[in-house]
N, C-alpha and C positions, 0 to 999 in steps of 0.2 A: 528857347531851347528847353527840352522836355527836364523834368528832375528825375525821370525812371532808372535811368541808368547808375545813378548814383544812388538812389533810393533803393533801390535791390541790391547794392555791393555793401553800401553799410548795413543792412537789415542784413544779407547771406553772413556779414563778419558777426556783427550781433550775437545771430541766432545759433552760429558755431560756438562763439563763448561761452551763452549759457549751458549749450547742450554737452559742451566740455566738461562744464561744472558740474551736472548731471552723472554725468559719465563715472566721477569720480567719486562724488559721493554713492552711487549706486554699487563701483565696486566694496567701496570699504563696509559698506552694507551688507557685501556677500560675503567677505572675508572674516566680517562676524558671526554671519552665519556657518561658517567653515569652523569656525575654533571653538564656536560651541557646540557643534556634533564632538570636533575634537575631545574636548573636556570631555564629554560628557561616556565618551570609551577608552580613555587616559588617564587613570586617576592619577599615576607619576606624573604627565607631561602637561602639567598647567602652569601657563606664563602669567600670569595673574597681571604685573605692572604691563606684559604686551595689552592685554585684554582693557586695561582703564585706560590706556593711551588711544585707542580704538576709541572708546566710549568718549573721550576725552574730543577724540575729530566731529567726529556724527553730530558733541553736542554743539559744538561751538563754532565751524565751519555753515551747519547753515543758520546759525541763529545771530553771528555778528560778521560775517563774509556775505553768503550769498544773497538768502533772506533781504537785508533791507537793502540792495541792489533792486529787487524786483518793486520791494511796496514803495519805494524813492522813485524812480525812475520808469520800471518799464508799468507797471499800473496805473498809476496817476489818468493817463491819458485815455481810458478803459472809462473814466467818468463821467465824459462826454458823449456816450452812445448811446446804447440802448440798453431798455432796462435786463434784459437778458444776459447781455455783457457786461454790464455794472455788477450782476449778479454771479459770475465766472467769480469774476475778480473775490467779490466778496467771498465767496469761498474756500480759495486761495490764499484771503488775507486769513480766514479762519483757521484753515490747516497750518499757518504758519504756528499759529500761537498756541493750538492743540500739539503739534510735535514736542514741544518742549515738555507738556505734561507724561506725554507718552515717552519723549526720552526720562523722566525721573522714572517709571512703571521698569524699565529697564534695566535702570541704574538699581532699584530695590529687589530687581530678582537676581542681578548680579551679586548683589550681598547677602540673600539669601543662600545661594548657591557657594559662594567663596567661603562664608560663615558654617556652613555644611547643614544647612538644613534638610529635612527626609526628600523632602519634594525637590528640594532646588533646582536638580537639572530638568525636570518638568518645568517648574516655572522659567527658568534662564530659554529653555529652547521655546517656549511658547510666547513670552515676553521679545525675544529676537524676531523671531517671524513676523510676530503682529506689524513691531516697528517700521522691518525692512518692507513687508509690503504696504503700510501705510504708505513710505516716502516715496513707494515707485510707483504706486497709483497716481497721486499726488504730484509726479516728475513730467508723468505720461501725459497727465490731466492736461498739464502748461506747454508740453509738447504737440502735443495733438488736440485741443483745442483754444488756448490763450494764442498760439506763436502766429497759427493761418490766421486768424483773426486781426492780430496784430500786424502782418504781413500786409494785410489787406485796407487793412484802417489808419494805419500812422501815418505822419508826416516823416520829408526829412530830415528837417527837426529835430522830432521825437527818434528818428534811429539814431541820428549822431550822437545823442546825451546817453540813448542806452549801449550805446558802442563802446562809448568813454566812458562810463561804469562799468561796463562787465571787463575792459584791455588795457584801463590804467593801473596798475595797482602800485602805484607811488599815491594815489590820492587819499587821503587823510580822513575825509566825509565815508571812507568803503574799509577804513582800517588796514592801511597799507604795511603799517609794520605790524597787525595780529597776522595778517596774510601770511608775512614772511614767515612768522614762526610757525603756522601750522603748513606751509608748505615743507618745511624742514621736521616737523612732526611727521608729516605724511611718509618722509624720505627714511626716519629712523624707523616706523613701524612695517617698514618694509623690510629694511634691513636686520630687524631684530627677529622677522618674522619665521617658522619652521622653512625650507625648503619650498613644501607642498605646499604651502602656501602664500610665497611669493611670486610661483609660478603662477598663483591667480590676478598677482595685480602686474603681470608681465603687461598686458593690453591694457592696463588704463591708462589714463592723458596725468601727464605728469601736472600735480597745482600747480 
């Protein structure tokens, strides 16, 4: 009896959960970039503790949630091919470790800007931009080139264990109770959020 048919449903569920993940970090991405146009033509309407709560998802959402889901789980098995695909990976494992640099460059033009420095909404809005397009390059990268790949190369095996990482979130090894709280992060920076800019996180996937 063939394994394809179960081999494509938990790979199709898989590849729905990371791209979920995706989804949602991508908006909160934009929705920073939203508030710092805001600032930056409001000098009354600055939510400043909205704004670090934001900073607060970006950093740590992919740096002890999603992140070591993929270098745990769905890479590992990427070591075994070829050196071209060894070499995907390795750059992905790169960009993992560069975001976090790139989120402190963020974090220090937020403070220049909050601090009131001459530049600062130059640096806040130039510093947001690099970030977000960093991570969506970088989203896209794993979308359209790691996933078919993966698609094409795993066992299933290997889909079940990254199924079971990206849909358990009781599991302890993915930080099941940091989960919870920035899922409940996620739900208050919405709620706390201007109008106008709720309506932009109406279409993302709830964490």
């Amino acid at each position: 009896m063939s394994d394809a048919p179960f081999q494509n449903s938990a790979a199709t569920r898989a590849i729905a959960l990371i791209k979920d993940e995706h989804r949602t970090l991508a908006r909160m991405l934009g929705a920073i970039q939203l508030m710092v146009a805001h600032y930056c033509k409001n000098r009354t309407e600055r939510d400043f503790e909205l704004f670090d709560a934001m900073l607060r998802y970006i950093e740590n959402v992919p740096n002890l949630l999603h992140h070591p889901k993929e270098d745990k789980v769905l890479f590992p098995p990427f070591l075994r091919f070829t050196a071209g695909e060894k070499q995907l990976v390795c750059e992905l494992e790169l960009e993992h470790e560069t975001g976090a640099r790139r989120h402190a460059s963020l974090r220090r033009a937020f403070h220049a800007f909050r601090t009131g420095v001459i530049n600062g909404p130059i640096l806040l809005t130039a510093a947001a931009g690099e970030f977000a397009d960093f991570y969506r390059v970088h989203m896209q990268k794993e979308e359209t080139r790691l996933l078919p790949l993966a698609v094409a190369r795993l066992t299933v095996g290997e889909w079940q264990r990254i199924e079971s990482a990206f849909g358990d979130k009781s599991d302890p090894l993915f930080g099941a109770d940091i989960a919870d709280d920035y899922r409940q992060l996620y739900q208050c920076i919405i709620e706390l959020s201007p109008a106008s800019l709720r309506l932009h996180f109406e279409s993302a996937v709830t964490p």
